[in-house]
Legacy VTK file of the C-alpha trace (Angstrom):
# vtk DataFile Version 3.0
C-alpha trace
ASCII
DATASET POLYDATA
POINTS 295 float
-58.509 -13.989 -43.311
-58.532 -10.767 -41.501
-56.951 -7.753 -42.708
-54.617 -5.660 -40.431
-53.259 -2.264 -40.037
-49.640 -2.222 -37.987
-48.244 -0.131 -35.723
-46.914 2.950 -37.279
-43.425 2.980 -37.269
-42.967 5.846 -38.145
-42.488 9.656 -36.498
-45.475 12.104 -37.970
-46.774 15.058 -36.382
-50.140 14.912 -34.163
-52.371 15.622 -37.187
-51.247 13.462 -39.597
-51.354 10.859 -37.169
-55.149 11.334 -36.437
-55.892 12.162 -40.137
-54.390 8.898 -40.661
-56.727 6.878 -38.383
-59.557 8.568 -39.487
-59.325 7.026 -43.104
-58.461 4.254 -41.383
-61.339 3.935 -39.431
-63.472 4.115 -42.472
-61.250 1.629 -44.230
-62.268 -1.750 -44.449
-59.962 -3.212 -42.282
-60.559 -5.335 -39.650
-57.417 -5.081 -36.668
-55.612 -1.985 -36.098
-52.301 -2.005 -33.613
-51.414 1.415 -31.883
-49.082 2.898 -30.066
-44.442 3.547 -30.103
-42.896 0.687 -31.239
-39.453 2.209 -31.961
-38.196 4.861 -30.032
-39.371 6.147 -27.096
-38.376 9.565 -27.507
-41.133 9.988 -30.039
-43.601 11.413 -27.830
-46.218 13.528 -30.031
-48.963 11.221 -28.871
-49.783 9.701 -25.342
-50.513 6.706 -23.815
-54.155 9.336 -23.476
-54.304 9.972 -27.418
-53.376 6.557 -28.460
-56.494 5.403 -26.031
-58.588 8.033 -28.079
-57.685 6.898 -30.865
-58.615 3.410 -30.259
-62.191 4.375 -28.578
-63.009 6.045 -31.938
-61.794 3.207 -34.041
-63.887 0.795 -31.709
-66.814 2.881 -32.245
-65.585 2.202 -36.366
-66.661 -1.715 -35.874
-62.690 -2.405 -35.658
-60.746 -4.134 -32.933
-57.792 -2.351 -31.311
-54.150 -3.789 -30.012
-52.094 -1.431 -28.134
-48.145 -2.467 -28.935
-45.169 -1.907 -26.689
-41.664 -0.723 -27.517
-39.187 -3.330 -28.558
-36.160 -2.403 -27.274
-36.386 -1.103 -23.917
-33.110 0.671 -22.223
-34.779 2.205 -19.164
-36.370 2.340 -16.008
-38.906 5.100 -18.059
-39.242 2.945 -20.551
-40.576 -0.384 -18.216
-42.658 1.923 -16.719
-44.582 2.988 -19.847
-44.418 -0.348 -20.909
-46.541 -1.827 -17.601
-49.001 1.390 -18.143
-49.913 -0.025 -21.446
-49.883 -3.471 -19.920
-52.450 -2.777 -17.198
-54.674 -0.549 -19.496
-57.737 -2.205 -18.114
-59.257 -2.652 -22.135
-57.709 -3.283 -25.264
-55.290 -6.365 -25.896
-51.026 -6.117 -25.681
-49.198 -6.832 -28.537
-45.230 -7.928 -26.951
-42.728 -6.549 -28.847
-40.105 -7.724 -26.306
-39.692 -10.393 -23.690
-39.864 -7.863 -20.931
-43.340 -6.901 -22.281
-44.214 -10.816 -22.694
-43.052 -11.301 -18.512
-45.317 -8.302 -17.791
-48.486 -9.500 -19.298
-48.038 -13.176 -18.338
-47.367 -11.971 -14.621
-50.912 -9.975 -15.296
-52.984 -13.145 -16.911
-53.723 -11.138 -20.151
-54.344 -12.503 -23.182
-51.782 -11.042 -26.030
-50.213 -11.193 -29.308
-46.544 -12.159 -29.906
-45.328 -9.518 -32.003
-42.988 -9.971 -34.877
-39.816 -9.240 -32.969
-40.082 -11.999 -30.067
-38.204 -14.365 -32.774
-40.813 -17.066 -32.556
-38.842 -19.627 -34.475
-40.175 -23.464 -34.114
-42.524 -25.125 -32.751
-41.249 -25.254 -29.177
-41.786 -21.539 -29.029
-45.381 -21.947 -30.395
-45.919 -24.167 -27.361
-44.339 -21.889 -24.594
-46.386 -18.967 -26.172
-49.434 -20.690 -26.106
-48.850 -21.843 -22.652
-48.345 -17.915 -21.141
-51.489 -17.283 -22.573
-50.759 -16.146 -26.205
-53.566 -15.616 -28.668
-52.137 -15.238 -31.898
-48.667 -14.980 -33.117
-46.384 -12.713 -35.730
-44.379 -14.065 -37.688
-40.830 -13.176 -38.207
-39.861 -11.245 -41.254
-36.941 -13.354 -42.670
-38.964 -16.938 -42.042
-40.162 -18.766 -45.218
-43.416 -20.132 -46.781
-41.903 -23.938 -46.217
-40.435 -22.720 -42.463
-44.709 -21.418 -42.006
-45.855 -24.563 -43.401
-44.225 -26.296 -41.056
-44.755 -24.685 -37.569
-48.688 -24.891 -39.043
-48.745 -28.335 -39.117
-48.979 -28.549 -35.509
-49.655 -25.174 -33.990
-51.139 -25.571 -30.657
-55.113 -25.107 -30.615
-56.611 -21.597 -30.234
-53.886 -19.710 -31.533
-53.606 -17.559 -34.339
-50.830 -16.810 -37.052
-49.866 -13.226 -38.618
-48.023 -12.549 -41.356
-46.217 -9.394 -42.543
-47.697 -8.733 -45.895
-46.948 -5.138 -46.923
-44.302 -2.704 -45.963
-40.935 -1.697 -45.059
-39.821 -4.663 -42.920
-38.756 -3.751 -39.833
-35.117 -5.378 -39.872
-33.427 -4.683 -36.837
-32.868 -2.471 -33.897
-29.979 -0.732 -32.236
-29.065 1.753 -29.353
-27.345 3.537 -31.819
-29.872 6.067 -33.873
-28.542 6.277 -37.203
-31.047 8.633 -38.118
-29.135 10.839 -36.145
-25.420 9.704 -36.676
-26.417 10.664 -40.520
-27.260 14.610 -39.346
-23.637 14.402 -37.048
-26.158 14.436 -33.906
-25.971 12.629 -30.632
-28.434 10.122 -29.646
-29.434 12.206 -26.635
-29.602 15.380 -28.850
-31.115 13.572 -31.962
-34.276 16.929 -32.614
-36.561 14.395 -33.548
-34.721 14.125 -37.140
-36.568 10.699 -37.898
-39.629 13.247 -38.111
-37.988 14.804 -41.393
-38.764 11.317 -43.195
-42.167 10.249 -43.685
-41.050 7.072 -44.377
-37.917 6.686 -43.141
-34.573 7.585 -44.835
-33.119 5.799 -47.692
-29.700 4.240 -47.587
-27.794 3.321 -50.799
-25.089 1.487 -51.613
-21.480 3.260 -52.775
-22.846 2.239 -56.430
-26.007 3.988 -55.485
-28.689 1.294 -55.402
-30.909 1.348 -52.692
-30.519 -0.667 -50.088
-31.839 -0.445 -46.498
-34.483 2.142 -44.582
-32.819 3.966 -41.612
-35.834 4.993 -39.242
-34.098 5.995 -35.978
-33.025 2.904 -33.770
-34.901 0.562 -36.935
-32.911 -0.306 -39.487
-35.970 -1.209 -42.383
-35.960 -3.308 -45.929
-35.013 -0.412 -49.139
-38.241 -2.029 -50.577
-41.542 -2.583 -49.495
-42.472 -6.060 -49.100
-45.500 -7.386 -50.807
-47.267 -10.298 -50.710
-50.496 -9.431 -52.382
-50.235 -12.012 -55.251
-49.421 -14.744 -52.190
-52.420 -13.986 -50.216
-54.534 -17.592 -51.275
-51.696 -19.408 -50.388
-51.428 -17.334 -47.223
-55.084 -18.482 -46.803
-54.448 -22.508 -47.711
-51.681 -22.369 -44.923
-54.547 -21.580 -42.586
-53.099 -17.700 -41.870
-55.538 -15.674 -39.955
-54.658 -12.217 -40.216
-52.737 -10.188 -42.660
-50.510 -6.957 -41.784
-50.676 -3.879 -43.912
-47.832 -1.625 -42.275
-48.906 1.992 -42.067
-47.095 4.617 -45.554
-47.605 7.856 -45.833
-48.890 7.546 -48.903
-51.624 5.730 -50.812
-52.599 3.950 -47.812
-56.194 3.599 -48.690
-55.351 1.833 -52.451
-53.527 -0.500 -50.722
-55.744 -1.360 -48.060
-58.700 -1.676 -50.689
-55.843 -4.324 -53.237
-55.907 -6.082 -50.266
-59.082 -6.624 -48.935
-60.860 -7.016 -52.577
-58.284 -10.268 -52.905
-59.311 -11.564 -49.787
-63.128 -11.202 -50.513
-63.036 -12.440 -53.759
-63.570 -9.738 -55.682
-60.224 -8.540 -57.455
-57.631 -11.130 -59.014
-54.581 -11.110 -57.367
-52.704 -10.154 -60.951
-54.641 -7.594 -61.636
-55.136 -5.817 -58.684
-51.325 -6.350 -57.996
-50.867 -4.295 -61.863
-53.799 -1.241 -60.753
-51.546 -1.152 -57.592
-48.274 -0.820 -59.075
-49.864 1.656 -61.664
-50.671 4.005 -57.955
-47.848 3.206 -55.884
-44.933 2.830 -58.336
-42.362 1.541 -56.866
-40.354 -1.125 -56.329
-41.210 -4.206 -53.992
-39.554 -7.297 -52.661
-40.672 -10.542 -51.288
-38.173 -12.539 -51.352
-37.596 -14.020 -47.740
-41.174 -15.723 -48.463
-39.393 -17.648 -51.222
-36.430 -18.424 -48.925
-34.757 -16.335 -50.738
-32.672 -13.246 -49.739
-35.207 -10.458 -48.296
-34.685 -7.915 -51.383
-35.366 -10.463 -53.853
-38.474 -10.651 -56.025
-40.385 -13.528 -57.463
LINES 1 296
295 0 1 2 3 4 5 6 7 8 9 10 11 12 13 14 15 16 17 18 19 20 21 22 23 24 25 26 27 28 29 30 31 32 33 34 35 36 37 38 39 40 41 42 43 44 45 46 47 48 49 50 51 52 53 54 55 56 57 58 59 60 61 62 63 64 65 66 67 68 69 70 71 72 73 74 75 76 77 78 79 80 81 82 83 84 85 86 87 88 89 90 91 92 93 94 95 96 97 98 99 100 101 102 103 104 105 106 107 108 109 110 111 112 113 114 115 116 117 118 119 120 121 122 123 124 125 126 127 128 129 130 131 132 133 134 135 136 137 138 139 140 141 142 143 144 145 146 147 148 149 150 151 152 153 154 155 156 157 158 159 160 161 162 163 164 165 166 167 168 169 170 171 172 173 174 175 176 177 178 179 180 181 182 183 184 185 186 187 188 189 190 191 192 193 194 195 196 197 198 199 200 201 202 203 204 205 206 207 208 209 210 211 212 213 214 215 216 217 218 219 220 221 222 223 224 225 226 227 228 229 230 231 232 233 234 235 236 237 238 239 240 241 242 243 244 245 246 247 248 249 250 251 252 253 254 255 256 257 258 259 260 261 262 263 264 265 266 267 268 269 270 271 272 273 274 275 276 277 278 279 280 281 282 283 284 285 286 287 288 289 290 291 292 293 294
């Protein structure tokens, strides 16, 4: 299996951003997805920098996906989109069926990102048939529901999973980020900036619930499925998806990749990461369970 690194989903300033995929670049990770997912306001970095970016993680030895926004409200925001679309040199990841029309109209290969609800086999099929290389699975499917669409997933393309991070849950028009600080949408300041990694929301009996992270509405936990990565592997997965934190980033990327190659038991690397991160994590939707669950 291949080992990942997500879009960030997150709003940091310019230099953390590039300090960020600079240790990522001499990470051992094999994929790395750039570019605004979420909100389109967020505009610290470029269509320019994120191409920068990606030349100097090519010249790292790692292969680059640029990703589109995944809910798309504007004229602007199409527009952007087909730039990324007709960038002439790294691969698309759709986050949105507008973005999936735009690269099949342009014969590109691409990746189905994790929000085009790619449900049964039937969309397997269709992807495969626009020209789809590899797919993301959703969130909230199940080990079994994987199992299944595996069995008979069309020839030459690939399956990611989600494996670490806050999932990304849903998306609105509405920024909560904002509504929280009494601001308007259209007057938000960029609030979502004051959260590294997004802002907590508890219950009225104070247990932590869900992530707000502008339009993104985000698990309370982080997911983690380092402990399920060989039977990841036995269900034929091809890539795993470490989603950018802003913190111990680089422990989490090496937990995973030692499992992978072999040379870390998934127990104990699972304890030495704890022991680093400590926090709480959930994995339950791979269990088929509710998503905050853990097994």
């Amino acid at each position: 299996m291949k080992l990942a690194v997500g879009p960030l989903l997150y709003l940091w300033s310019r230099e953390a951003v590039t300090d960020f995929y600079a240790r990522v670049a001499a990470s051992p990770v094999d994929i790395v997805y750039l570019g605004e997912t979420v909100c389109s306001k967020r505009r610290f970095l470029t269509l320019a920098d994120w191409q920068m970016l990606a030349e100097r993680l090519v010249s790292a030895g790692k292969e680059v996906i640029l990703s589109t926004l995944t809910l798309m409200e504007s004229e602007s925001e199409l527009r952007t989109m087909r730039r990324i679309v007709a960038n002439g040199q790294y691969p698309i990841e759709a986050n949105d069926m507008a973005a999936l029309y735009a690269v099949t109209e342009a014969e590109e290969a691409f990746i189905a990102g994790p929000h085009i609800n790619t449900y049964n086999q039937a969309t397997l099929e269709l992807l495969a048939e626009l020209g789809a290389r590899r797919w993301v699975m959703p969130m909230e499917l199940s080990r079994d529901t994987l199992a299944q669409m595996q069995q008979k997933r069309p020839d030459g393309l690939q399956t990611e999973v989600f494996v670490y991070g806050r999932m990304p849950l849903a998306f609105s028009a509405r920024c909560f980020t904002a509504r929280n600080r009494n601001l308007p949408k259209d007057d938000c300041r960029l609030c979502c900036g004051d959260y590294a990694d997004g802002l907590p929301l508890g219950t009225q009996e104070g247990e932590g619930f869900l992530t707000l992270n502008g339009i993104q509405t985000q698990s309370g936990l982080v997911c983690n499925l380092l402990t399920e990565l060989s039977a990841l592997e036995k269900l034929g997965v091809d890539v795993v998806r470490l989603s950018p934190q802003s913190q111990h980033m680089e422990q989490v990327i090496t937990a995973f990749h030692d499992v992978i190659q072999g040379n870390a038991e998934p127990e104990s690397a699972q304890k030495e990461l704890s022991a680093v991160v400590g926090e709480e994590y959930c994995n339950g939707y791979w269990f088929g369970e509710p998503g905050m669950a853990v097994r």
